[in-house]
C-alpha positions in Angstrom: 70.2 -98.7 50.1 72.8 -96.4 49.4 74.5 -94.5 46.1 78.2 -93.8 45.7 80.4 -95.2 47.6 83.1 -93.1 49.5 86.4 -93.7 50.2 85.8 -95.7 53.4 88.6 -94.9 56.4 88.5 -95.0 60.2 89.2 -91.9 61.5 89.8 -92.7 64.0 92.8 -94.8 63.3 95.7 -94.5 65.7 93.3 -92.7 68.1 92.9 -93.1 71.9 89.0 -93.8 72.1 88.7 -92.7 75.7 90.3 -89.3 75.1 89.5 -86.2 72.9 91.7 -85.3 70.3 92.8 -81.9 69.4 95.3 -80.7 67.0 97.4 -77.2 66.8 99.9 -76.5 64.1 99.9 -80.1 63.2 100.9 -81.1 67.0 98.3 -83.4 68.5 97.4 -82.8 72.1 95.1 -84.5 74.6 92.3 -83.5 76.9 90.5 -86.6 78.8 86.5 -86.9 78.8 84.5 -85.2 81.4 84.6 -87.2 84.6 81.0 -89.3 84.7 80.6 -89.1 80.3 77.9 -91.2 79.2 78.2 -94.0 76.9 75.1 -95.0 76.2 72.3 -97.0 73.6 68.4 -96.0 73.5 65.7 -97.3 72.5 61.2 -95.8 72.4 59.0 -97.3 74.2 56.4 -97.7 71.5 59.1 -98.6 69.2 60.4 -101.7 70.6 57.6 -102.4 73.5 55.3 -104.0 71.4 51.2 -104.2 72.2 50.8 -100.7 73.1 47.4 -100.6 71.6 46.4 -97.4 74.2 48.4 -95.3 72.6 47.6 -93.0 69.6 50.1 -94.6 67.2 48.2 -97.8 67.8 45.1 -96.1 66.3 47.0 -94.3 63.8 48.2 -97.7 62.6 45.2 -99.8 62.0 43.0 -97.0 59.9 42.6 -96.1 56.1 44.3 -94.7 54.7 47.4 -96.1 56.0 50.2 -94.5 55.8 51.9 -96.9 58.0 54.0 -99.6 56.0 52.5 -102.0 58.8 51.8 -102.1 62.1 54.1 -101.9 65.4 52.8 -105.4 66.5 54.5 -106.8 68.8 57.8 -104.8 68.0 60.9 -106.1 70.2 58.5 -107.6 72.5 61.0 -105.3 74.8 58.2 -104.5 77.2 58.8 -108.6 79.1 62.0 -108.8 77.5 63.7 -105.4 78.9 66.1 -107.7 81.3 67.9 -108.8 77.8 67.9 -105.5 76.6 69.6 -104.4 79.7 72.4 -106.8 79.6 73.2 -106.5 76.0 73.8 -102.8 77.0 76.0 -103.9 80.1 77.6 -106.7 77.7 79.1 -103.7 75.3 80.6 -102.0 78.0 78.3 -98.9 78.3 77.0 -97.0 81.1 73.8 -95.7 80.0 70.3 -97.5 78.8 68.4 -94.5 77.7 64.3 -95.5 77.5 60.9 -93.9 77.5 58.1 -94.5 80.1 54.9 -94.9 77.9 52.2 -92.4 79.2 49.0 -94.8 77.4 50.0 -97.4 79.5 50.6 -95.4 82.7 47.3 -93.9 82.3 45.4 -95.8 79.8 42.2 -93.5 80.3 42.3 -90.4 81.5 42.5 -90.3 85.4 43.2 -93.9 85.4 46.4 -94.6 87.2 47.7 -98.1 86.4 50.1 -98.8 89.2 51.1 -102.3 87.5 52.8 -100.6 84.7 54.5 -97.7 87.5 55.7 -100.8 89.1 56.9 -102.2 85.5 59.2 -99.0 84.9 60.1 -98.9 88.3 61.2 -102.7 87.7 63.5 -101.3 84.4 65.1 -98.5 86.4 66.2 -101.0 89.1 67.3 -103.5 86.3 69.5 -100.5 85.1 71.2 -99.8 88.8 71.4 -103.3 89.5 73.5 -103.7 86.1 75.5 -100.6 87.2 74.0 -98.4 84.1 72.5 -95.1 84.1 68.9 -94.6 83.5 68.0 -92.0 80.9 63.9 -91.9 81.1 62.0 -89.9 78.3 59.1 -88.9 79.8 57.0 -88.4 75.9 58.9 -90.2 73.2 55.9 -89.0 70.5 53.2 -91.8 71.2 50.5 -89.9 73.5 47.7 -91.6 74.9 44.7 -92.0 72.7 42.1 -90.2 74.6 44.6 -87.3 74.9 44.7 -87.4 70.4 41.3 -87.5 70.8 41.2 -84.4 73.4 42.6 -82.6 70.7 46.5 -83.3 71.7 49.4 -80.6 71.6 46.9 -78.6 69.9 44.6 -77.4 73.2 46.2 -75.5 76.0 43.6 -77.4 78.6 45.8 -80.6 77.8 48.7 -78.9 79.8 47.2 -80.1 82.8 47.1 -83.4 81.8 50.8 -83.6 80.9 52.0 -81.9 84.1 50.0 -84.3 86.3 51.6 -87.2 84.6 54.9 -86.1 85.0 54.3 -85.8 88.4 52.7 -89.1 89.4 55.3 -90.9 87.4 57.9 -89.0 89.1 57.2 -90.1 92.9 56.6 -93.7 91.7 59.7 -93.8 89.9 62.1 -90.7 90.5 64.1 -91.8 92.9 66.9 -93.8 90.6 66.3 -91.9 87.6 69.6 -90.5 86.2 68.8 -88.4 84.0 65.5 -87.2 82.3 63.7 -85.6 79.2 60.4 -84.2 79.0 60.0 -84.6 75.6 61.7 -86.0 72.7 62.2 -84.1 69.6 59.1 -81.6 70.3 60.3 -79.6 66.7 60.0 -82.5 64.9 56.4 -81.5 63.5 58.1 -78.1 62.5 61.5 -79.6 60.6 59.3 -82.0 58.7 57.1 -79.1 57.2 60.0 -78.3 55.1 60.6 -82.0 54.2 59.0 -82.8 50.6 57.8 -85.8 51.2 56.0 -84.6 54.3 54.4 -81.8 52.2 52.9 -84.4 49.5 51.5 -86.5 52.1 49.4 -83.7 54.0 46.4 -84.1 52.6 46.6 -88.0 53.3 47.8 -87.2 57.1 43.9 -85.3 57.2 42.4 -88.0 55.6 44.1 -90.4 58.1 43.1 -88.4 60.9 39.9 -88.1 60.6 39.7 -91.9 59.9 41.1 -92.2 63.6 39.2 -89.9 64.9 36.1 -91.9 63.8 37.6 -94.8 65.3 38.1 -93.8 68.7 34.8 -91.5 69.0 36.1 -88.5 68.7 35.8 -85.3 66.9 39.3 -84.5 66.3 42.7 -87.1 66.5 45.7 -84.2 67.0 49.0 -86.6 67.3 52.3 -86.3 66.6 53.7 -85.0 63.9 50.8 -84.0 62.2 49.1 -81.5 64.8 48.9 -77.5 63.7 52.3 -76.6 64.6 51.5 -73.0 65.3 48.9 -73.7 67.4 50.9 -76.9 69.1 54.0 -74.8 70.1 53.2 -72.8 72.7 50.9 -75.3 74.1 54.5 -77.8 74.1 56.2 -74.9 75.3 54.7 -75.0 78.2 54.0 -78.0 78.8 58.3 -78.5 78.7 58.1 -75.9 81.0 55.3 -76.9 84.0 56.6 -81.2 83.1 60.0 -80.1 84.4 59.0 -78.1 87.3 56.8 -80.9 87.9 59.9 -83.7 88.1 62.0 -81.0 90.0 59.3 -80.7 92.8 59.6 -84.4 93.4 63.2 -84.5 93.1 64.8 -80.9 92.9 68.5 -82.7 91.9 67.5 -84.7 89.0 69.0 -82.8 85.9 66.3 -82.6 83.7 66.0 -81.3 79.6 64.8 -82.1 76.0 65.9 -83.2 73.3 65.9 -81.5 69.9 65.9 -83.0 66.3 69.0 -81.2 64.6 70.1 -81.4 61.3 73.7 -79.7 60.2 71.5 -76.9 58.7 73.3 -75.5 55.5 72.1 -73.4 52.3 71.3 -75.1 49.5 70.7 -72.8 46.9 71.3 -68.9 46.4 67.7 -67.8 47.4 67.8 -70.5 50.7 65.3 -69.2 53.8 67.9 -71.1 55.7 67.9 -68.4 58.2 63.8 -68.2 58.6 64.0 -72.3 59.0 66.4 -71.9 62.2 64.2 -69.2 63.6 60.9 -71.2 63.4 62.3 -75.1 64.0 64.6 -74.3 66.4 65.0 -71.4 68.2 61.9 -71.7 70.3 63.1 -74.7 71.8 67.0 -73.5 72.0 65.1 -70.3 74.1 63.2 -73.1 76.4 66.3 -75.0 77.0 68.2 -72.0 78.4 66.1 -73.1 81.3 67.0 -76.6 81.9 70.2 -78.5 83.5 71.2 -79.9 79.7 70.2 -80.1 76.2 69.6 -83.0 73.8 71.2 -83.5 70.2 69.3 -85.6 68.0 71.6 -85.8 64.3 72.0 -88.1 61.6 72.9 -85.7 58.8 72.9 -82.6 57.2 70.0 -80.7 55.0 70.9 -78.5 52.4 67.6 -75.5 52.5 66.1 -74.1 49.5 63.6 -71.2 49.8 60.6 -73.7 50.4 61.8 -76.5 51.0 64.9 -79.3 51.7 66.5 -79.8 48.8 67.5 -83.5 47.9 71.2 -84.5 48.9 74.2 -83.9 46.5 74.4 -85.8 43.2 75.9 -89.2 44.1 76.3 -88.6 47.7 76.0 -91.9 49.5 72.4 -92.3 51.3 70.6 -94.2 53.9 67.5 -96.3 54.4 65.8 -93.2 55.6 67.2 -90.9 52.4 69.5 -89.1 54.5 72.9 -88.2 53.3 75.6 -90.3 54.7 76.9 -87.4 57.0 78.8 -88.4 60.3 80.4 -84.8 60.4 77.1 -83.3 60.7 77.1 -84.1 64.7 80.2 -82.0 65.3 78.2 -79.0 63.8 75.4 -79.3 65.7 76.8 -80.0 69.1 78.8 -76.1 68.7 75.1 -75.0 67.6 73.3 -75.9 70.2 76.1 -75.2 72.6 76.3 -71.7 72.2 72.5 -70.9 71.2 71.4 -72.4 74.5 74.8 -72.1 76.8 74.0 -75.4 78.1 75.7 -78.8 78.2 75.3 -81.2 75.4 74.2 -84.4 75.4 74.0 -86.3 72.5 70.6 -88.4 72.9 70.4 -89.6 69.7 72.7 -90.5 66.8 73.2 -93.3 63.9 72.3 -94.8 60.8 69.9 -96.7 59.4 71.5 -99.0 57.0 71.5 -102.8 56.0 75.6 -102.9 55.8 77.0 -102.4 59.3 80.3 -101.8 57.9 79.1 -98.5 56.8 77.7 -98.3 60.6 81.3 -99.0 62.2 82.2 -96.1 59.6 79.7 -93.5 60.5 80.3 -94.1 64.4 83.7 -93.5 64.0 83.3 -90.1 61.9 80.3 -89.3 64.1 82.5 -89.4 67.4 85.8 -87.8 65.5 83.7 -84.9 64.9 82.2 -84.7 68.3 85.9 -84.9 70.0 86.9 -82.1 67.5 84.0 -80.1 69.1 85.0 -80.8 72.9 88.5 -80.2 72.3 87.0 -76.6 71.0 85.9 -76.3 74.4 81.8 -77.2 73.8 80.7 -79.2 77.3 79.6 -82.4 76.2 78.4 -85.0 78.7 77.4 -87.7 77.0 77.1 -90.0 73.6 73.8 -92.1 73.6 73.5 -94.3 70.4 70.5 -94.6 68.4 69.5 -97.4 68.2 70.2 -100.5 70.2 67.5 -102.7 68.4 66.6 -102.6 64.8 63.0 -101.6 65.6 59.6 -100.1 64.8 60.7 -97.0 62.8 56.8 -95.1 62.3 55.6 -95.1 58.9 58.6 -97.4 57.3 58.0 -99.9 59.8 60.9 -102.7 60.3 62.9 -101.5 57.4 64.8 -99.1 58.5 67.7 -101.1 60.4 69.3 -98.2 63.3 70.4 -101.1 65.5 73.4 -102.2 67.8 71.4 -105.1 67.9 69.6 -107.3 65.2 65.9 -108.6 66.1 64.3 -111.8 65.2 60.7 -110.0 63.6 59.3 -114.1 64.8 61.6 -115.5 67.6 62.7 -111.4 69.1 66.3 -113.0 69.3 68.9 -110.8 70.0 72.0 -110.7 67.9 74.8 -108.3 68.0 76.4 -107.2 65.2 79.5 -105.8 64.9 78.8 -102.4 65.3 77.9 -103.4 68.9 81.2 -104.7 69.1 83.0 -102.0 68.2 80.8 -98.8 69.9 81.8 -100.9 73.2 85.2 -101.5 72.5 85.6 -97.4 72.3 83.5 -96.8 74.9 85.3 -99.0 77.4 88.7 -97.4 76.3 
């Protein structure tokens, strides 16, 4: 899973886990955490729900070609087994359960209201007080439903509507012990994968794959995630980020609401990189839309070194992960001071891990992660929060269940829980 092998050390060795470390002329000096930091695990709702067959990943799954390396399933089977979930949260020590609400099951077809699955979500968010954790609720965590692929998705401007009405009629159900919330996670995803080789060699088969579900459902077009036209997608999701947030606020005006952005520590690869025109069309659309909101989500694993068309591969021998990522921790301190000052916002980090089969190497990149993140607060960048992807090894899109991000191990026959010793260990610093 992984080549090379660094020199493995905890730095954070010696280290007071519930304080941020600075260090002048050699003199270490401490500041404590922001009063209220979260500590926090997350999981997708179509990633560890299981049976949500409404939703346009469902459709995307079951059509040829398939580009899927199998089908969600049954996933975590989290959707009746969200009390466990819950307490293996509360067992580590955290604060903070961050999970989506799954529009195709809210509103299966369009207009259709199911108040059963309100009441299901409203049931998680009181699980969450009850516990004493803070819910973190992502409104659109990718998966849309299928009537709205078929509507022609992020791509039509008409589809706004939709979006903002959802966002409203889940919020008065369910606002009220909400903690915190994002309208959308990872909205520049489409745009950083353009860059990606893999993703280019696979866009003919995303048409053909497409159109396949498009048949499927009856439709003349399927426009999902992360295969929609992204210059015609943007400034539909702009807005929709926009109107979805006024849309929570009018229900309740204090709940600090954002987004979350996928951000790698961007850095030239080569003497004739376009690493400059890549942070103008990934990311600074969505840094200019988050000037708006209370907060703004990191989502890192690693760095990308940028050519002039393209990511390059990592370094010769650099260590990797299951997902081909370089073995990076550093990368989150860098992009925490990035989005920081481009947005002048507080940071929350929504998402960051590893997908690896050796949790050693997990223990190991939470500790560098968090080392460079204290590094970065002691700097003076507002962070308010480190949520850890994932807590569940779960359905990770088109590799499926091999890709292991999670706390938590999952039975793929029995959905036992078992903690590894990452889990362990994230909760032993949190509840320093």
């Amino acid at each position: 899973m992984s080549r090379g092998e660094p020199t493995r050390r905890n730095v954070l060795a010696g280290a007071t886990a519930g304080v941020v470390l600075s260090s002048v002329a050699g003199a270490q000096s401490v500041r404590p955490l922001p009063r209220g930091f979260l500590w926090g695990a997350a999981t997708a709702g179509h990633q560890v729900e299981g049976g949500n067959i409404n939703s346009d990943s469902w459709v995307a799954e079951h059509v040829t070609p398939r580009l899927f390396a199998e089908p969600s399933g049954d996933a975590c089977d989290s959707y009746h087994r969200y009390g466990e979930d819950i307490a293996l949260v509360k067992a580590m020590g955290l604060n903070t359960y961050r999970f989506g609400i799954e529009w195709s099951r809210i509103e299966p077809e369009q207009g259709e209201y199911s108040i059963a699955a309100l009441d299901h979500y409203k049931r998680m968010i009181s699980a969450c007080r009850e516990a004493g954790l803070h819910p973190f609720v992502t409104y659109s965590h990718f998966t849309v439903p299928r009537w709205f692929a078929g509507a022609g998705g992020w791509e039509e401007k008409a589809n706004v509507d939709h979006f903002v009405r959802f966002c409203e009629r889940a919020t008065r159900h369910l606002g009220a012990d909400i903690g915190h919330a994002l309208t959308f996670n990872e909205p520049n995803l489409a745009a950083q994968l353009r860059w990606m080789p893999f993703f280019q060699k696979m866009a003919q088969a995303f048409t053909a794959a497409n159109a396949a579900a498009a048949r499927a459902i009856g439709a003349t077009r399927f426009v999902a995630t992360p295969t929609f036209d992204i210059d015609r997608a943007l400034p539909v999701q702009l807005e929709a980020h926009r109107r979805g947030r006024e849309a929570i606020k009018g229900v309740r005006p204090d709940l600090p609401v954002g987004l979350s952005v996928a951000l790698h520590d961007e850095q030239a690869g080569s003497p004739d990189s376009r690493l400059q025109d890549k942070m103008a069309q990934v990311y600074q659309p969505w840094f200019d839309a988050a000037k708006e909101d209370d907060f703004i989500g990191v989502q890192t694993y690693s760095r990308t070194l940028v050519g002039r068309d393209t990511d390059l591969p990592p370094p010769a021998g650099a260590e990797t992960t299951q997902t081909d990522m370089e073995f990076y921790p550093e990368a989150l301190g860098a992009t925490v001071r990035l989005a920081a000052k481009a947005t002048g916002r507080p940071v929350i980090v929504t998402e960051n891990g590893i997908a690896t089969d050796d949790d050693r190497r997990r223990i190991v990149y939470i500790d560098r992660a968090l080392a460079s993140l204290r590094a970065a607060m002691a700097d003076g960048v507002d962070v308010r929060g480190y949520i850890h992807w994932s807590l569940l090894d779960n359905f990770e899109w088109n590799r499926g269940y091999h890709a292991k991000f999670g706390l938590v191990a999952v039975d793929r026959t029995t959905f036992r829980r078992t903690p590894k010793p990452s889990a362990a260990h994230f909760g032993r610093l949190a509840r320093r």
